[in-house]
N, C-alpha and C positions, 0 to 999 in steps of 0.2 A: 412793557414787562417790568417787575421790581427789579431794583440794581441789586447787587450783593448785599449791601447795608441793609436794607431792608427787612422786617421781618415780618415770613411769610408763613404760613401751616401747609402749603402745599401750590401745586402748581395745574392739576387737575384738566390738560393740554387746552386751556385758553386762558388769554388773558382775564378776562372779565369775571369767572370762575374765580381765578388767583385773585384779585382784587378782592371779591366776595367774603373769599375766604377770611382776608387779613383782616379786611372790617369786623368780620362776628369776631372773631376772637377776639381782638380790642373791646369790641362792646361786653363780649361775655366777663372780659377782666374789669372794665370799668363797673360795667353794674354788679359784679360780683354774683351772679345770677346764671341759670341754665333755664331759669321760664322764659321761651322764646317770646312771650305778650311783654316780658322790660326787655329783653333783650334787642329785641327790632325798636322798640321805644315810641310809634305807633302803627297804625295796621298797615302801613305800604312796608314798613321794614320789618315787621312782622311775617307780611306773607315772606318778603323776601330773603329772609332767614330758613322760611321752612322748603323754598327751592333749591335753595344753596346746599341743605342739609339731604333733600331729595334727591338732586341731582345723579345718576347713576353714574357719572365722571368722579363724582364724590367720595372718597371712599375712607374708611378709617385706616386701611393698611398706609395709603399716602400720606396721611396727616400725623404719623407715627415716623413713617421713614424721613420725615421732612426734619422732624422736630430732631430726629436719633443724629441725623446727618451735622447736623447745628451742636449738638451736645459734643458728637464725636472731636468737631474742631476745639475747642474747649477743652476738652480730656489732653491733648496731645503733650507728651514728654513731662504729664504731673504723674502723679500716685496716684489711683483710681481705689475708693471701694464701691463697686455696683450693690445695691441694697436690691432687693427682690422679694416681693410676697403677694398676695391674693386678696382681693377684698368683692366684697359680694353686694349691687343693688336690686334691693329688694324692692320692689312696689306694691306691699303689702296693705292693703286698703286704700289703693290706686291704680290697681291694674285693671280697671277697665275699662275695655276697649283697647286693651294693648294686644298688638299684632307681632307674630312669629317668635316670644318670649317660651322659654321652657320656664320648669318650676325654679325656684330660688333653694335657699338653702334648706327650709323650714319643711322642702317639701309642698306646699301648699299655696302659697302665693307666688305670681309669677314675677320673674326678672332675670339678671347676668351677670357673669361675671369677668372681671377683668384683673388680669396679672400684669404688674408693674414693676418697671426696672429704674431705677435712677441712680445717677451717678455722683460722687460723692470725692472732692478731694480731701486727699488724708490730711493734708498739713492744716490748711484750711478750717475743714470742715463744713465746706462751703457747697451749698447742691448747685450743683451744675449744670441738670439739664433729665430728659426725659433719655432716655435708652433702646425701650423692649416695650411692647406690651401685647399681649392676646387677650380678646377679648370675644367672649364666647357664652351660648346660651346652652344648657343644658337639653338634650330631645327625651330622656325620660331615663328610666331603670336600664342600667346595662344588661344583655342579654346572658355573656357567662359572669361567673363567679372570681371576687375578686385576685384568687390566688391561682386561676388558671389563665388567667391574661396577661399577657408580655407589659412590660413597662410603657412599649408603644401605643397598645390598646387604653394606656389607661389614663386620667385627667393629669398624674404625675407629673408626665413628659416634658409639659408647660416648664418644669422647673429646667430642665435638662437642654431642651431647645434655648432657653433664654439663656444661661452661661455660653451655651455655643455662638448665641448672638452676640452677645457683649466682648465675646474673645474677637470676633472678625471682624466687629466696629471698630471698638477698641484697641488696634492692635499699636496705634502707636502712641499707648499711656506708657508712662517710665513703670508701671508696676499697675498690675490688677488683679484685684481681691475681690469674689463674689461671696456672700453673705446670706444667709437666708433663716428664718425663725426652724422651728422642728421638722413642718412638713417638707423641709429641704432635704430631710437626714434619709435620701436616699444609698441604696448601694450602686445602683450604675452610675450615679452621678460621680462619685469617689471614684471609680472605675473606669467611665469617659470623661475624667477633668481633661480641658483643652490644653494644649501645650501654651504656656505663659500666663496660665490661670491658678491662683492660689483659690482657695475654702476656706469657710468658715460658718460653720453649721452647731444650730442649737443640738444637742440630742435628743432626739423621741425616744429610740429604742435600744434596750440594754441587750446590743449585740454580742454574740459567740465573739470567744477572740483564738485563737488557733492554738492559744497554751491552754484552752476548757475552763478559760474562768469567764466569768461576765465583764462586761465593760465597765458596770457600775462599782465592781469590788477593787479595780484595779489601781484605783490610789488607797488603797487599805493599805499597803505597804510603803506606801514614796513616802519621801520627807514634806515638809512645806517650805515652802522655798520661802516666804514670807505673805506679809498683810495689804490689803489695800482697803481704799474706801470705795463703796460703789451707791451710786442714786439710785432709789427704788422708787417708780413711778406710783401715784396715786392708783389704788385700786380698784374704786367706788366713788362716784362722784360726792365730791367736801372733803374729799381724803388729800392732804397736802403730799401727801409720799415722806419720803425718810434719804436719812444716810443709815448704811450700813456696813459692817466692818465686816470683812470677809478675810478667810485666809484661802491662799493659792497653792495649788498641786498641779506639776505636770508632768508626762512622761509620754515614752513611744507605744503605741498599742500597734497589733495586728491583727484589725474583723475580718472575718469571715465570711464569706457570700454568702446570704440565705437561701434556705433552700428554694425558694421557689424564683431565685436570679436568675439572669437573665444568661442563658448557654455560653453567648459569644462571653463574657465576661468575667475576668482574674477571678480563681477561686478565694484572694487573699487581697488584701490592701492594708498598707502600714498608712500611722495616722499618729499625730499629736492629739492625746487627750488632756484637755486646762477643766480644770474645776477649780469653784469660788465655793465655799461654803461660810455661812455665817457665822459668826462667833458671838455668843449669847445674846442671840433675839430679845427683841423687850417683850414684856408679858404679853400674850394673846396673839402676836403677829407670829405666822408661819415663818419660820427659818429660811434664808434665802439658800439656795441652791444652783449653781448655774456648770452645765455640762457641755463644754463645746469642744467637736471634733474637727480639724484642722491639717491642710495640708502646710502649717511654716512651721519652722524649729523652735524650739524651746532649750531642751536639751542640748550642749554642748555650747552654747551661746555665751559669749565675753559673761553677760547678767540673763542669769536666765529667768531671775524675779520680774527684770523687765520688759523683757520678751512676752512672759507671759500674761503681764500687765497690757503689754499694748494690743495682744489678740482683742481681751478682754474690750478694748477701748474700740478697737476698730469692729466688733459686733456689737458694740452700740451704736454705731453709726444707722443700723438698720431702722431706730427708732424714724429717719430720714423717711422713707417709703412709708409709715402709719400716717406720717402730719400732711404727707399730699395726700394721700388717701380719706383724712379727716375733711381738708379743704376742698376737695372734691363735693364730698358730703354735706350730710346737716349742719357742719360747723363751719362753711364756708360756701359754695356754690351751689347749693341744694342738688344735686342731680336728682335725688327719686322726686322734687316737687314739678319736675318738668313733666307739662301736658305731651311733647313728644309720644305719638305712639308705637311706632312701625320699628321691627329691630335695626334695620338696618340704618334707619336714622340714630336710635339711639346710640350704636352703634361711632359713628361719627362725632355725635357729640360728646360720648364718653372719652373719645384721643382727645377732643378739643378742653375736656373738663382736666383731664390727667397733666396738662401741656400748661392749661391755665393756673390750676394750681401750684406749678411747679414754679411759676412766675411770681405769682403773689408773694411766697417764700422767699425766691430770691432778690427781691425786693425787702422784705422784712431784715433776711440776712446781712445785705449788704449795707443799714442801718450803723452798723458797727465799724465800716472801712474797709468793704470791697475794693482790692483795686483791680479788678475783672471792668471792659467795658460797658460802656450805656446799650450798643450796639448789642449785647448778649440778649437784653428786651427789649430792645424798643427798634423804632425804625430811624432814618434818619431825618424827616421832617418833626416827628418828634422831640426829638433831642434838640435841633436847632430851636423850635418852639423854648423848649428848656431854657437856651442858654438866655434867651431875651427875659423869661418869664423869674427864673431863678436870683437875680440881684433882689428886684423887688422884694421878696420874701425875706431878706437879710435886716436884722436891726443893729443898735449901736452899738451889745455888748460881743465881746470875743466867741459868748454861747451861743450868739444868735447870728453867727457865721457859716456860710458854708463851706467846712475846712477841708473838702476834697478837692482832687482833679479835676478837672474839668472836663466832663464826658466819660465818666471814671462811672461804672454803675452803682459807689457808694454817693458821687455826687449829684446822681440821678435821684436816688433815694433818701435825698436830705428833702428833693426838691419837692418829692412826692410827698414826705410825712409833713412838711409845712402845710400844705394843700390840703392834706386830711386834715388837719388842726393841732397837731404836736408842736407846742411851744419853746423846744431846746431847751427844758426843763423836764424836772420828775421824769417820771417814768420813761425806759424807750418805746416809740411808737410800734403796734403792734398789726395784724393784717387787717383789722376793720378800718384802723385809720389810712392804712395803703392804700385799701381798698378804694377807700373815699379820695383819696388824694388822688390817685392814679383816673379816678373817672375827671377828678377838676381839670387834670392836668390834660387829658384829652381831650375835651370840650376848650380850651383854652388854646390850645393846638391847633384844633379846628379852624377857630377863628382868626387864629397867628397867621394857618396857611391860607383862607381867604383871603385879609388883608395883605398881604403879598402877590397875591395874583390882582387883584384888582387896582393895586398899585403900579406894577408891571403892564397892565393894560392901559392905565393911563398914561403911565409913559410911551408907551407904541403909540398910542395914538395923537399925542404932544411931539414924537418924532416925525411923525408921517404929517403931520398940517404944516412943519416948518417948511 
């Protein structure tokens, strides 16, 4: 069985399974890929990817609690913000032949979706690791109507079960802050927040507040505490994005449960509302806007400009859960090009894609001076591989040094983007060079650990003739 070091996706009650397991995942990150035909790399590894994936020992619930359990160690006694949101694959002119899929979002082509948690240190900014995730196929039109359905009947719940996750992994982060875009701005959720769990929610909806005004008019009267700058993401692909100059308002609000909340739950909840709005948009670009309700203080704070700055900062962390969800995708692992057809394979490979991508990043991240271990990705035959392989790659000048720890996962990450081909110059290496580096770097590994057994062999048997 793997020792501790090790890095596993799951334990699946045999050895040989766990084994299985570690291998696809290493290949799935090496070749950066979820078509099981590069994946296996030829057809004996090929079939035996799709048993591994088949296996009914196999499961995605395991390959999430493995990864969650890894992440949790990681989390311990830092700042935590859990980032959370939904992304949807579609296998829209490749669904067929795919088996036990509902419809996708479009309604009309079939596929799944998967809700994702990951974790995020605040000082840092550094992702940490996979969390939560459900992963679930649609069976067709809900039978009632959606405002006669409890919260539990309804796809929501995803939101509300994962904070509850993240508070009883997580319980021993120095501080944990759950996040989530609009479709988080529920009211049970404000309502069953976990005890040692903070918020930090987009707003969707301009809620009842219990003095009859709306939520929306309610900085019509506050002051501005002051300005900030904030980045505005590209909007359209060729669109570089912006800075933009926003002024800040915050104050205490109290919503009101909608009518159709849920019985057991407070008719009222108090809540920090922060709004950013922009201050003279250039021509033709919509005015920024940003609404976030909040269960931390603003108000009465030593600076409460920069309190409410830092809300601001710590809900842009969520942008964290879109780029694994990218790398996941078209822009990284292809998930909708895999031939996989069966749910419940995909299924498995989607934890395994969520888990991958969340590696590749922290590899990209760590580029800058991780001092997080190697051990956080890699295994420990790996890493030794490393240390032999990593001088080599070093040249004359100071740039073309490797100025980390040793076994440091920023040191690990120098050793990968040489390997991809990033010369310690220009530009920082980015996930296609990882990408690449991280497959050299395991082929090379490979070979490390060969030649070490077969060295080890000749010595036994150079002991045993004497």
């Amino acid at each position: 069985m793997a020792t501790d070091s090790e890095f596993r996706i799951g334990f699946f009650g045999d050895i040989r399974r766990e084994a299985a397991g570690a291998t696809f995942f290493e290949r799935v990150v090496t070749t950066g890929s979820l078509v099981v035909r590069e994946v296996g790399g030829d057809r004996a590894g090929e079939m035996s990817a799709h048993r591994f994936l088949g296996s009914p020992q196999v499961t995605h619930q395991e390959i999430l609690r493995t990864s969650a359990s890894r992440t949790a160690a990681a989390c311990a006694r830092r700042r935590i913000v859990v980032a959370q949101d939904t992304t949807e694959i579609n296998f829209s002119g490749r669904d067929r032949a795919r088996r036990g899929l509902g419809p996708a979002g479009d309604g009309k082509a079939l596929g799944f979706f998967s809700h994702g948690m990951v974790a995020i240190d605040i000082d840092e900014e550094a992702l940490l690791g996979v969390v939560h995730a459900h992963i679930w196929t649609r069976s067709g039109k809900a039978t009632k109507s959606r405002r006669s359905r409890t919260i539990e009947e309804k796809e929501s719940i995803r939101w509300i079960n994962a904070t509850a996750a993240a508070a009883k992994l997580l319980s021993s982060a120095a501080q944990l802050i759950v996040v989530g875009d609009r479709e988080f701005d529920i009211y049970p959720q404000f309502a069953r927040r976990p005890l040692g769990v903070d918020l930090i929610v987009r707003v969707a909806q301009n809620r009842k507040l219990t003095n009859g005004e709306l939520l929306f008019d309610a900085p019509s009267e506050w002051r501005e505490f002051g300005t900030m700058e904030i980045r505005v993401p590209p909007a359209r692909p060729g669109d570089s994005g912006r800075n933009a100059r926003v002024s800040v308002k915050a104050g205490r609000v109290c919503i009101c449960k909608p009518r159709h909340g849920g019985s057991s739950d407070p008719s009222q909840v108090t809540l920090t509302y922060v709004e950013v709005s922009e201050i003279d948009p250039p021509k033709n670009c919509k005015a920024i806007i940003w609404r976030l309700l909040t269960t931390l203080p603003v108000i009465g704070e030593a600076d409460e400009l920069a309190a409410a700055k830092e809300i601001v900062r710590l809900y842009r962390l969520r942008w964290r859960i879109e780029q694994v969800f990218r790398a996941m995708k078209s822009d990284g692992l292809r998930i909708e090009e895999t031939q996989v057809r069966h749910a419940r394979r995909l299924f498995n490979l989607a934890a395994i894609a969520l888990i991958g991508a969340a590696r590749i990043i922290q590899l990209v991240d760590a580029r800058d001076g991780s001092p997080r271990p190697a051990s956080d990705v890699a295994d420990a035959d790996l890493i030794d591989a490393a240390k032999v392989i990593g001088p080599s790659l070093e040249g004359n000048t100071a740039r073309q040094k490797n100025p980390y720890e040793i076994a440091s996962l920023a040191w690990m990450a120098w050793i990968v983007a040489r390997l991809g081909g990033w010369n310690c110059y220009y530009k920082p290496p980015g996930p296609k060079t990882m990408r690449v580096g991280w497959n050299k770097l395991a082929a090379m590994a490979a070979g490390y650990a060969f030649a070490m057994n077969q060295k080890a062999h000749l010595l036994a048997n150079a002991q045993e003739s004497v």
